[in-house]
N, C-alpha and C positions, 0 to 999 in steps of 0.2 A: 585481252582479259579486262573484265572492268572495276572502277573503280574497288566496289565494295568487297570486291575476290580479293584485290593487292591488300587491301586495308585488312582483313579476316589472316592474310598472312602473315601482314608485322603484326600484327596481335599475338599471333601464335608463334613468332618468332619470340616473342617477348619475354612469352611463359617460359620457350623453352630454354631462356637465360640467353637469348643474342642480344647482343648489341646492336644501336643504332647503323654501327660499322659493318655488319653484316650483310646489311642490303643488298638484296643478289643482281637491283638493277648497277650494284658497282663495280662488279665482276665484268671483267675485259670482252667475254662471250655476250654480255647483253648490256651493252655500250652502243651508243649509235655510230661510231666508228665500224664496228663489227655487223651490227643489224641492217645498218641503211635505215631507220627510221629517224624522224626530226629531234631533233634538241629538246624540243618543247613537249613533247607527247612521250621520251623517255625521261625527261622533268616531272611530269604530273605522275608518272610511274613510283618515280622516286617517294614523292611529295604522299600520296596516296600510303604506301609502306609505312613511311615514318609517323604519318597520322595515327594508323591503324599501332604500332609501333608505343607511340607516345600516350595513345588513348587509355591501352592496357597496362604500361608502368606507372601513372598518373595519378591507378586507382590502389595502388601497392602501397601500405605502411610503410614506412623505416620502422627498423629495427631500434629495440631502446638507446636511447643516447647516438643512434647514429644520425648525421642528417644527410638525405639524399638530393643532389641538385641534378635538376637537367637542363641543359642551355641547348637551344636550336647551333648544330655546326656551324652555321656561315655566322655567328656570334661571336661562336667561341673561338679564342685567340689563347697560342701557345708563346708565352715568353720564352725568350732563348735565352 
């Protein structure tokens, strides 16, 4: 699949109210553990989603007095 097909799917993922976390290349089924393809090229898969992903939330208002933050995952840090 290329690029601009994954990227048109996190778009449309986006609309449809998923989250980042949703990403189907994070599902255990399309995993290079499971596929046999390289690290790097289910990486740009990833990468490709989240763009497409982030392109179309980016362009979304907040709502009055809400404010909406979005930080790249490997950023964001969960306090324990």
């Amino acid at each position: 699949m290329q690029r601009d097909d994954i990227q048109k799917q996190g778009a449309q993922a986006a609309r449809e109210g998923l989250t980042l976390w949703d990403c189907p290349y994070y599902r255990a089924a399309n995993m290079p553990g499971h596929t046999g393809e390289p690290i790097v090229k289910w990486r740009e898969k990833v990468e490709a989603w989240e763009a497409g992903w982030l392109a179309e939330t980016k362009s979304w208002k907040p709502p009055p007095g809400k404010e909406v933050r979005f930080a790249p995952r490997a950023l964001e840090r969960r306090r324990n």
